[in-house]
TIKOLNU-276741 format. One record per atom (N, C-alpha, C): residue number from 1; x, y, z. Coordinates in nm, 2 decimals. Example, Ala and Ser with C-alpha at 12.3 -4.5 7.8 and 13.67 -1.06 7.14 Angstrom:
REM TIKOLNU-276741
REC   pos     east    north       up
REC     1     1.32    -0.57     0.78
REC     1     1.23    -0.45     0.78
REC     1     1.32    -0.33     0.78
REC     2     1.28    -0.22     0.71
REC     2     1.37    -0.11     0.71
REC     2     1.29     0.00     0.79
***
This chain:
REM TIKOLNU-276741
REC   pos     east    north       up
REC     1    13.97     6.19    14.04
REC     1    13.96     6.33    14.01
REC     1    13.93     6.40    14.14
REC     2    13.98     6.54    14.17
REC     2    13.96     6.59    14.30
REC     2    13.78     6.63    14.30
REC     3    13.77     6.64    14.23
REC     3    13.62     6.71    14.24
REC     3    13.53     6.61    14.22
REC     4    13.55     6.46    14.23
REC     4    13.43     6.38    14.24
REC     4    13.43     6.32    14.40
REC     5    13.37     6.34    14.49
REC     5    13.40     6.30    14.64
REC     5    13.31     6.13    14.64
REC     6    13.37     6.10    14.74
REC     6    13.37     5.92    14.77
REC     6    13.23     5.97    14.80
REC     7    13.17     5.80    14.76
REC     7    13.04     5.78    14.75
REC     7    13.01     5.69    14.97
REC     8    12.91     5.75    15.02
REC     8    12.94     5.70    15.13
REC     8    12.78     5.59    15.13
REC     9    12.87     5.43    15.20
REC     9    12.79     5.36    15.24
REC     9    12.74     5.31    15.34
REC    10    12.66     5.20    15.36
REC    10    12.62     5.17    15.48
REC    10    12.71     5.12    15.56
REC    11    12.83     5.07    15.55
REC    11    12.88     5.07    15.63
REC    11    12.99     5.17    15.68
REC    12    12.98     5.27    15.65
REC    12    13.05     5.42    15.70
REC    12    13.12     5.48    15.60
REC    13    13.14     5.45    15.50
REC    13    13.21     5.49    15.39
REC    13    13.30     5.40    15.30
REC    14    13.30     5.37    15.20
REC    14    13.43     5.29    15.16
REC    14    13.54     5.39    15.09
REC    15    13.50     5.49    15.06
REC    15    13.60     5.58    15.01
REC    15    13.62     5.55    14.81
REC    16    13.54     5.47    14.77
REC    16    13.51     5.45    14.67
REC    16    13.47     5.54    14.54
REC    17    13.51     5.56    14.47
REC    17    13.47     5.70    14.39
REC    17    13.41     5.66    14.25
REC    18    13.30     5.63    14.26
REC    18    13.21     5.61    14.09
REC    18    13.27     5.73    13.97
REC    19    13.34     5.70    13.91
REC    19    13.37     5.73    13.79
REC    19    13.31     5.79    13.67
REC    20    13.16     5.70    13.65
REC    20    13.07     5.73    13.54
REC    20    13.03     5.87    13.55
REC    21    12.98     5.90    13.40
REC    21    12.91     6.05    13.41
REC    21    12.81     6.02    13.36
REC    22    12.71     6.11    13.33
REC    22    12.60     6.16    13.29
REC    22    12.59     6.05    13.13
REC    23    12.67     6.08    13.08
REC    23    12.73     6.05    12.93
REC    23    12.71     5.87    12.91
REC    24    12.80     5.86    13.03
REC    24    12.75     5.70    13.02
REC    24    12.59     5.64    13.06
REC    25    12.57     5.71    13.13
REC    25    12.46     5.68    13.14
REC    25    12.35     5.69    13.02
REC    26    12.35     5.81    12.93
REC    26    12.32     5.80    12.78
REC    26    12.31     5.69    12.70
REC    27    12.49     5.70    12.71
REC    27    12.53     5.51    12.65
REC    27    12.49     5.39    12.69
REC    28    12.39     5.40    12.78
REC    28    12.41     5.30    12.84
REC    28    12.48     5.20    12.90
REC    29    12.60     5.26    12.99
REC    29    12.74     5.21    13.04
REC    29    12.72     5.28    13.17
REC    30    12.64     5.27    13.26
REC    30    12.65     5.32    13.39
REC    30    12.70     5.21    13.48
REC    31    12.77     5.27    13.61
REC    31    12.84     5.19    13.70
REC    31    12.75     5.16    13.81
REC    32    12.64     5.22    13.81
REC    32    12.52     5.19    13.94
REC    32    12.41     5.20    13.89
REC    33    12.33     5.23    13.98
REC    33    12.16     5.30    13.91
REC    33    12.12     5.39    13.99
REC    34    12.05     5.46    13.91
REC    34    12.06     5.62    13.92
REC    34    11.93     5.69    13.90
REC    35    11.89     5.81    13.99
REC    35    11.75     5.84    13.90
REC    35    11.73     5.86    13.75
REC    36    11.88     5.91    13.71
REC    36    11.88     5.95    13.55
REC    36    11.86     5.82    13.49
REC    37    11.91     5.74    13.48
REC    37    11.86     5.58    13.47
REC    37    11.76     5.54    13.48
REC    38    11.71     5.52    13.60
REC    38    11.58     5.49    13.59
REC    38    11.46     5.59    13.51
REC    39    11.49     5.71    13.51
REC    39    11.39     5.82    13.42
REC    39    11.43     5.78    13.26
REC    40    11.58     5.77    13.20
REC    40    11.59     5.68    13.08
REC    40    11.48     5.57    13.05
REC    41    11.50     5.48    13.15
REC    41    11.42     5.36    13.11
REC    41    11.23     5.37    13.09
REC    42    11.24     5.44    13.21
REC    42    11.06     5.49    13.18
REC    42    11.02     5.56    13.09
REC    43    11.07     5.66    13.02
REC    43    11.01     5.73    12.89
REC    43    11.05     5.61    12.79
REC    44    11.14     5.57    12.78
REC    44    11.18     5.44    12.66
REC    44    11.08     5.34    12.68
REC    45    11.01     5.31    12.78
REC    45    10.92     5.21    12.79
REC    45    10.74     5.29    12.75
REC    46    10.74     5.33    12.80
REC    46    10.63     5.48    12.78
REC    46    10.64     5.55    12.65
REC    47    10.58     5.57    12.57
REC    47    10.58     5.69    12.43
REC    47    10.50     5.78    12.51
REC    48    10.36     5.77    12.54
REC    48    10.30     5.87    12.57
REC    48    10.33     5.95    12.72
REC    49    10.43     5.88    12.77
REC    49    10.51     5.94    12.88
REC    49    10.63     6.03    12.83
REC    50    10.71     5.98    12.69
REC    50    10.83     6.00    12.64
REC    50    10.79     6.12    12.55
REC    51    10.68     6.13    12.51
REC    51    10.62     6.24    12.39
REC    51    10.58     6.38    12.46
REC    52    10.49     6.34    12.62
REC    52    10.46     6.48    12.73
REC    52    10.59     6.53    12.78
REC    53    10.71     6.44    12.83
REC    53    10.83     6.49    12.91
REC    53    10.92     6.57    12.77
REC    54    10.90     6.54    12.68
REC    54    10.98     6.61    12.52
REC    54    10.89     6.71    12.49
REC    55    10.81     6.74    12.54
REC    55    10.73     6.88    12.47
REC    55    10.70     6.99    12.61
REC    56    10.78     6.92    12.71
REC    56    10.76     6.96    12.86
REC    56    10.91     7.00    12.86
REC    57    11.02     6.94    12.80
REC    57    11.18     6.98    12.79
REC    57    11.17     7.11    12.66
REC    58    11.14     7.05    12.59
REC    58    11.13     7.18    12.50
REC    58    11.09     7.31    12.49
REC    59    10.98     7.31    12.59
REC    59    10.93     7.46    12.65
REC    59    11.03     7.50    12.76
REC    60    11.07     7.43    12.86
REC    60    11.17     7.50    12.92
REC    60    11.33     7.53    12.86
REC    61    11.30     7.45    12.74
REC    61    11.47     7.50    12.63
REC    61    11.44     7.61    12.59
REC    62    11.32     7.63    12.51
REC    62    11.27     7.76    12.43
REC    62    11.25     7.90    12.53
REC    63    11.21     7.86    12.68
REC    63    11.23     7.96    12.78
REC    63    11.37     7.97    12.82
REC    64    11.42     7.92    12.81
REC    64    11.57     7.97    12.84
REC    64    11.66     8.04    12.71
REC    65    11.61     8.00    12.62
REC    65    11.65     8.08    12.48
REC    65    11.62     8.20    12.49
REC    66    11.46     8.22    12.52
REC    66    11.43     8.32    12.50
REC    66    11.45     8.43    12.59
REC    67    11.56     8.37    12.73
REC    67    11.59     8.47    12.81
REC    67    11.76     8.54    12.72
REC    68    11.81     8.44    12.63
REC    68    11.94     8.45    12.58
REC    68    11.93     8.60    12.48
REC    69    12.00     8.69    12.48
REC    69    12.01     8.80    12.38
REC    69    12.06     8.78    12.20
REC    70    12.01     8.81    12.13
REC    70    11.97     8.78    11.99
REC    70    12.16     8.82    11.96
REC    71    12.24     8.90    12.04
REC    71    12.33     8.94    11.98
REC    71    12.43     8.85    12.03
REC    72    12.40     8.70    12.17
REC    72    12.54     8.68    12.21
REC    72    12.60     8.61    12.15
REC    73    12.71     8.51    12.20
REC    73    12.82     8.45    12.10
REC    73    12.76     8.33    12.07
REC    74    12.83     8.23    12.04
REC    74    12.79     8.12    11.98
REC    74    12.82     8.02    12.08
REC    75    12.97     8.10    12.17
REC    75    13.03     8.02    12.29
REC    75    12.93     8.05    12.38
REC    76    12.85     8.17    12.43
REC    76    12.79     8.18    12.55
REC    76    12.71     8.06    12.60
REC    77    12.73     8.00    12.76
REC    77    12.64     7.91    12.78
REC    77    12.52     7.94    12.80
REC    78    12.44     7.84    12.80
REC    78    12.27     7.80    12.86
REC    78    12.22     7.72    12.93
REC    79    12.17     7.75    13.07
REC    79    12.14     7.69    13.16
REC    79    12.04     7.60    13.14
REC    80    12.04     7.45    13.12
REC    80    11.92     7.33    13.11
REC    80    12.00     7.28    13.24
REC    81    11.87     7.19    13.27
REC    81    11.86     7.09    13.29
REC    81    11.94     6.95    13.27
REC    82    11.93     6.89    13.35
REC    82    12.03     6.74    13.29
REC    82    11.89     6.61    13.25
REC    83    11.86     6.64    13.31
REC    83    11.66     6.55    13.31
REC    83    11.65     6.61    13.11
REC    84    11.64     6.76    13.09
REC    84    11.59     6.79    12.97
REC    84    11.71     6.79    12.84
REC    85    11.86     6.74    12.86
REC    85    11.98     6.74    12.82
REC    85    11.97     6.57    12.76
REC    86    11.93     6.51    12.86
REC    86    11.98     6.38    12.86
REC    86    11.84     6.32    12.74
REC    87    11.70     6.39    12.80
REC    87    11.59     6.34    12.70
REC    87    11.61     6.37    12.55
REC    88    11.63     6.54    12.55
REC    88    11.67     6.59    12.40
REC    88    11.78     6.53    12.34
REC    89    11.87     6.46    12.37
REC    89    12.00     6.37    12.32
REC    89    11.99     6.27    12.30
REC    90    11.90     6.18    12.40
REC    90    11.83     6.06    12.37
REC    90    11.75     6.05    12.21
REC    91    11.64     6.13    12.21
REC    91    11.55     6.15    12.14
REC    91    11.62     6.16    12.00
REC    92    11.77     6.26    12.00
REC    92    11.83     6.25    11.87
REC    92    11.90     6.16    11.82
REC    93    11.97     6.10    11.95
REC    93    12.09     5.95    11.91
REC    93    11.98     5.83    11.88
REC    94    11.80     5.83    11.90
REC    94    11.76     5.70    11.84
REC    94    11.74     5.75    11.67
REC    95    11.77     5.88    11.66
REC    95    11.71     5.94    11.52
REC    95    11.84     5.87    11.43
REC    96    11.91     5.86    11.47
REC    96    12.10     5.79    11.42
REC    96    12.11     5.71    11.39
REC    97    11.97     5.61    11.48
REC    97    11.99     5.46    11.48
REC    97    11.98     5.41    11.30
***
């Protein structure tokens, strides 16, 4: 895809282009490791780490709501976070289990 640029290594580049998104990383199907990965694995190991960072995502969801107008669409976006995207989605897909 043009808009993913090659990952550069220690040996000067291999021109290599990691594939995975955000998404897999969710799924647990990542192609590397990643800070969003390793931040997955420490709230899932942690509750009382997993319970402050969800009530620390939630206040900055509810501030960004609250910047949103009562009248817009349903399409209009909302700027989050991927740190507070990935926890809030987490939190609901173990609710699934």
């Amino acid at each position: 895809m043009a808009e993913r640029a090659p990952v550069d290594n220690a040996t000067g580049g291999s021109g290599f282009t990691h594939l995975a998104t955000a998404w897999d990383v969710l799924a647990g199907q990542p192609e590397c490791v990643t800070d969003l990965q390793d931040f997955l694995r420490d709230i899932d190991g942690n509750p009382s780490l997993r319970a402050a960072a969800t009530l620390r995502s939630l206040g900055r969801l509810r501030a960004e709501l609250e910047k949103v107008p009562e009248t817009c669409g349903l399409g209009d976006p909302v700027v989050l976070k991927v740190q507070d995207v990935m926890l809030l989605a987490r939190q609901l897909m173990q609710r699934l289990r």
